[in-house]
C-alpha positions, -999 to +999 in steps of 0.1 A: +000+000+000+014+030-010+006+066-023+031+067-053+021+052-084+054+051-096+067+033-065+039+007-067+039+002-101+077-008-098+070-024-069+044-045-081+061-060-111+092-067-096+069-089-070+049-105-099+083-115-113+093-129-079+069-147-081+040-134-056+002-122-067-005-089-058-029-065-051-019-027-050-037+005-030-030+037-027-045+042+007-061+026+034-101+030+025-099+011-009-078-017+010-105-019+040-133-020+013-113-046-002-104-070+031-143-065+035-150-082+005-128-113+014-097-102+007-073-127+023-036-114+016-003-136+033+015-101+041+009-066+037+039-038+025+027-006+041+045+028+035+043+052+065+025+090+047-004+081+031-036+103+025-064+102+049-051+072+069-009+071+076+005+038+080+004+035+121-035+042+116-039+014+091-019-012+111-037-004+144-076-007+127-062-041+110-056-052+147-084-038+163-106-056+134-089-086+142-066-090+107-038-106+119-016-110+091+020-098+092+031-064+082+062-051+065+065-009+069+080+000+035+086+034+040+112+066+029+116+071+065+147+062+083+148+077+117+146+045+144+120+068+162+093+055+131+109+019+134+104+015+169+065+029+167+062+004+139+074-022+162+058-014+187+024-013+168+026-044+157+049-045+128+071-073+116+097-058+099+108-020+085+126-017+054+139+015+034+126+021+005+161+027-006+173-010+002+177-031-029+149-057-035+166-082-029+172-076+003+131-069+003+124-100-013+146-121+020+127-104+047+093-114+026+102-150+021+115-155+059+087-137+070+061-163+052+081-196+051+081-187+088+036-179+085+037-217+076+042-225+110+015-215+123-011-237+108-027-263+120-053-268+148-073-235+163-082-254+193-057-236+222-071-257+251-078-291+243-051-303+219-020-298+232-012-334+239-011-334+198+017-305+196+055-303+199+053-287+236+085-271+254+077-260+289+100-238+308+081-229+346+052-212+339+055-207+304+046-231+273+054-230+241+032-248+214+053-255+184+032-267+158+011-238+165+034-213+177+014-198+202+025-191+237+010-195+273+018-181+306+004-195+335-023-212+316-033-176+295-027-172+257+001-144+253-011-130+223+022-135+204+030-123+167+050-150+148+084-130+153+078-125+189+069-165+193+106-166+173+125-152+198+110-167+232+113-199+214+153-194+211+156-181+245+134-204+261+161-233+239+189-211+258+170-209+292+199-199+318+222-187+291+230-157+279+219-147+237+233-117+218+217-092+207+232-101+175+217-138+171+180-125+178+185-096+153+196-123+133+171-148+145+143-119+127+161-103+098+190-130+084+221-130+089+245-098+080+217-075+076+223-042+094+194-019+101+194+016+124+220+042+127+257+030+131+271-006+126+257-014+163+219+003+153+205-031+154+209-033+189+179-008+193+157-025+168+161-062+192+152-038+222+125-026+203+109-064+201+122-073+239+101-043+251+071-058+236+077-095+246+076-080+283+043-057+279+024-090+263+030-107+287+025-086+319-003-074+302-012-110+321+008-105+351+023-075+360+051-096+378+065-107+352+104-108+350+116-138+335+137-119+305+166-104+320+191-079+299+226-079+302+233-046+286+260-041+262+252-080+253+220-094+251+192-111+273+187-145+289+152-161+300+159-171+339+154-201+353+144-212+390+177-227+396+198-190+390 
């Protein structure tokens, strides 16, 4: 979704030759009208200034209307200020516009080899027994559906998130670098943010929203601890 026609265009053919079907809008009331009609897309590409309805406005209706599917920000911004909102909002990824599309066309294909996962059966209490389960104290991890439970309660989860309690939960009582999450979300040697060490702020960005999920349940929570400077480390009951 974006507001250039130019941009799009390109966009959109350089997609169709990759191989995807796509459907193109240049702002958010023609793409509502068109998810209200049954449109059923794997992943949207969303540029931040758009007429009417900016990005942040789009992404947050699609929530509150229950659209789950993941989001990419596409945008000429650069600032980690917009990256961090989109984050924050519910955003899987930001890319510059000025990045090459190849580098557009990885984060799309991890992104939805990774949406694979997460089919199977909608049932969240009576079919666990029938799931790859890892179960660290209070939490449990379903892997075949990639969902995530705290003391019994659904942690409402997006795929990435699930992605990187998953590889600290593996890690439980050891320390993981900021480096291997950021790796863990975007591939390995891609750099994003200001400065080689910028992608330190964009894994901070996703570890401040792991926490809120879940003491959204239970304001106690504490079970990710940081080590600044390195990385973070899910605690166990025998530290």
């Amino acid at each position: 979704m974006d507001d250039d026609p130019l941009f799009r265009e390109t966009l959109s053919e350089n997609l169709k030759e990759a191989g995807y079907s796509v459907e193109m809008f240049e702002a958010g009331r023609p793409f509502f009208e068109w998810l209200d009609n049954s449109g059923s897309p794997d992943l949207i590409l969303l540029d931040w200034r758009m007429p009417e309805m900016n990005g942040i406005e789009v992404l947050k209706r699609m929530r509150e209307e229950g659209h789950e599917m993941p989001v990419i920000f596409l945008t000429a911004l650069s600032e980690q200020i917009y990256e961090e909102a989109a984050l924050l909002s519910g955003a899987v990824d930001f890319v510059e516009k000025s990045r090459s599309f190849a580098i557009l066309h990885k984060r799309i294909d991890l992104i939805l080899s990774g949406s694979k996962t997460r089919q199977g059966s909608e049932d969240d209490a009576g079919d666990a027994q029938n799931q790859d389960v890892i179960r660290q104290g209070e939490l449990e991890l379903r892997l075949d559906s990639s969902r995530a439970f705290w003391r019994g309660e659904r942690v409402n989860l997006s795929l990435t998130e699930f992605k990187i309690v998953h590889l600290l939960l593996q890690r439980a009582g050891q320390d993981v670098t900021y480096r291997e999450i950021y790796d863990l979300v975007h591939g390995q040697g891609f750099l994003a943010g200001a400065g080689p060490e910028g992608y330190r702020a964009n894994v901070r960005t996703f570890m401040k929203r792991i926490r809120q999920k879940f003491r959204e349940l239970h304001s106690e929570f504490d079970e990710i601890e940081n080590y600044p400077g390195f990385g973070y480390r899910w605690r166990t009951t025998e530290q």
